[in-house]
N, C-alpha and C positions, 0 to 999 in steps of 0.2 A: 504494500500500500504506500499511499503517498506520505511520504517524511521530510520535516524541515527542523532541522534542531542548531538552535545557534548558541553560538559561544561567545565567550570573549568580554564580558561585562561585568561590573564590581564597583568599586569605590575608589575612586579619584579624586582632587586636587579640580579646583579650576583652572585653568589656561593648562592643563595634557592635553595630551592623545591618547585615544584609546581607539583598536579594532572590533569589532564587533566577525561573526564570520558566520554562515549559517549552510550548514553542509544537507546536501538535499539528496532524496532516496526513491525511488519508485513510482518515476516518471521521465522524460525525456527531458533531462534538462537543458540541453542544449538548445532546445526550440521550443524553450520557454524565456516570457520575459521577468524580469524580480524584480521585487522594491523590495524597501526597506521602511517600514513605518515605526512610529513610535506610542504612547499615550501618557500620560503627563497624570500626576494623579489629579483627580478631579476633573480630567481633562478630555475632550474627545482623541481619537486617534488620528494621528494627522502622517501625511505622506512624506518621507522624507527626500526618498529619493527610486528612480530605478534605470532599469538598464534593458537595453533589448536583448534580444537570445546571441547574436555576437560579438555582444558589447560594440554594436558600432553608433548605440546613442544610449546619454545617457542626462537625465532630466534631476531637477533639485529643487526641491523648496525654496524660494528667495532668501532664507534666515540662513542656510544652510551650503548657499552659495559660496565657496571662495573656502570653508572650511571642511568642508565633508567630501568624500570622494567614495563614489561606487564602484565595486570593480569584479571581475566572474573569472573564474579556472571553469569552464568548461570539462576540460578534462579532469580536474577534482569533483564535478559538481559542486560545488562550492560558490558562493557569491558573497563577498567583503563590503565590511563597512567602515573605510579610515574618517576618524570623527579628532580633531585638532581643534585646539585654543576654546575645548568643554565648557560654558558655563553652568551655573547652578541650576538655571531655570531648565536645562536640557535634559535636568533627572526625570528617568521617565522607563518606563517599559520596552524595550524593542524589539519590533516583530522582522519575521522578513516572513515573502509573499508570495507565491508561485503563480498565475495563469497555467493551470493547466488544462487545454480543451478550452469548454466556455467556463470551466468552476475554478477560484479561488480557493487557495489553500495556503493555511496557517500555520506556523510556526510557535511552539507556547512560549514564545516570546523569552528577552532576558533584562535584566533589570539594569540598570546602570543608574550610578549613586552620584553627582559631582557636589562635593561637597568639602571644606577646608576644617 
């Protein structure tokens, strides 16, 4: 069945970096496209970023622009999340996101803390 289990999340410092990375399982993930979304407590869940099945585009939230970078191993099945100069308001839940066919599917997410 279809699997998205990501990694890479914890408690930081504001102004790091942190990766996020979400390894995928039992679908085509090559010719699929990923995001990466978040939710904020109290928060809706909001789009951060994603990538197409080549990674030959790749789209960002305005807030997210200039510091976050999506990126895919195809050949890992794998799809990354480089997240630089973290603020506190960025603590929040992170998903990433599969299109598979016409259905979406979830990853149960990983939490990231930015906090001093």
């Amino acid at each position: 069945q279809v699997q998205l289990v990501e990694s890479g999340g914890g408690l930081v410092q504001p102004g790091v970096s942190l990766r996020l990375s979400c390894a995928a399982s039992g679908f085509t993930f090559s010719t699929s496209t990923m995001s990466w979304y978040r939710q904020a407590p109290g928060k809706d869940r909001e789009l951060v970023a994603t990538i197409t099945s080549a990674g030959s585009r790749v789209d960002y939230a305005d807030s997210m622009k200039g510091r976050f970078t999506i990126s895919r191993d195809n050949a890992k099945n794998t799809v990354y999340l480089q997240m630089n100069s973290l603020k506190p308001e960025e603590t929040a839940i992170y998903y990433c996101k599969a299109v598979v066919g016409e259905r979406q599917r979830w990853g149960q997410g990983k939490k990231v803390t930015v906090s001093s």
